[in-house]
N, C-alpha and C positions, 0 to 999 in steps of 0.2 A: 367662110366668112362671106356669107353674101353683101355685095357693094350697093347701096343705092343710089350712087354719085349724085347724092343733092349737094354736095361741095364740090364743086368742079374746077375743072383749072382754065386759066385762060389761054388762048392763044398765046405763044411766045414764041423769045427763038429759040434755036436748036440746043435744047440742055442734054447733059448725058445722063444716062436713067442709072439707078442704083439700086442692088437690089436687097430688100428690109427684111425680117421677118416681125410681124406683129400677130401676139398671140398664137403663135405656131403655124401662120402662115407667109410664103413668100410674096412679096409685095415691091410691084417696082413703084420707084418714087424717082423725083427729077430731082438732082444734083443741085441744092441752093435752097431749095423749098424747105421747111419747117417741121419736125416731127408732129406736131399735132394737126399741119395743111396734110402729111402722108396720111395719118391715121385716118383723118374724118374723109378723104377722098376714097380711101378704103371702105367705109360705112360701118367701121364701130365706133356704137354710142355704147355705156358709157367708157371713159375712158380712165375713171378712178369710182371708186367708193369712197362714202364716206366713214371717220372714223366712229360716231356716233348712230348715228341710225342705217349705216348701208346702204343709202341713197345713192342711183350714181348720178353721175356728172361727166363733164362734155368742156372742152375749148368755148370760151364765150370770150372774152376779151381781144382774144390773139393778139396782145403785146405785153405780156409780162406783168400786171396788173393784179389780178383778180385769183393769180394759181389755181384755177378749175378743172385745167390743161395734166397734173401731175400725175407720171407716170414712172414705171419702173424700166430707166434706158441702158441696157447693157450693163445688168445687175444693179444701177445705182437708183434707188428709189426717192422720190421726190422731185424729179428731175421735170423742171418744168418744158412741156411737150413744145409750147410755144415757141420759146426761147431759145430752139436745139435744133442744128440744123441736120440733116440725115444724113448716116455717111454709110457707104458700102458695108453690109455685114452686119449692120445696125442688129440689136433685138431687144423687141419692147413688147410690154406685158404693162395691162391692168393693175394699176395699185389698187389692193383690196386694203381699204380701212388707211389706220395709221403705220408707218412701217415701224419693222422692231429697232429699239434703241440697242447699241447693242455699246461693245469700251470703245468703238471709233468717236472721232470727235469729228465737229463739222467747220 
């Protein structure tokens, strides 16, 4: 997964790094930041498909708004990337399309 850090982080202070995998790669992210700040700092677009046409899509709002963000975080899909802060061990994966309904309830 090559990075092209056009999302970049700012200077701050000393956070503890964690280490993710996204889409079968490992990825340090800092300890507080947002799964979908790790992803796009990573450099994959997109970050879901859509269910109708396969389109992807990408984090636009970053605050819980818009769900553009949604991805599949530690088996649970829908999970919006924004919203979720990154912990140690993390693994997250592209939603492709709609996910399957399956007897769980939400």
């Amino acid at each position: 997964m090559a990075a092209d850090f056009s999302f970049n982080r700012l200077p701050c202070n000393e956070r503890a790094e964690v280490e993710i995998t996204i889409e079968g790669h490992k990825v340090i992210a800092l300890e507080g930041e947002t799964v979908a700040a790790a992803v796009m700092h990573s450099g994959l677009r997109p970050t879901r498909t859509t269910a109708v046409s396969g389109t992807g899509r990408a984090p636009y709002c970053m605050m819980g708004v818009c769900f553009e963000c949604l991805m599949n975080i530690d088996g649970k899909p829908n999970t919006q990337a924004c919203m979720t802060e990154v912990s140690e061990g993390m693994v997250i994966t592209v939603q492709q399309g709609a996910r399957e309904i399956g007897g769980d309830r939400l």
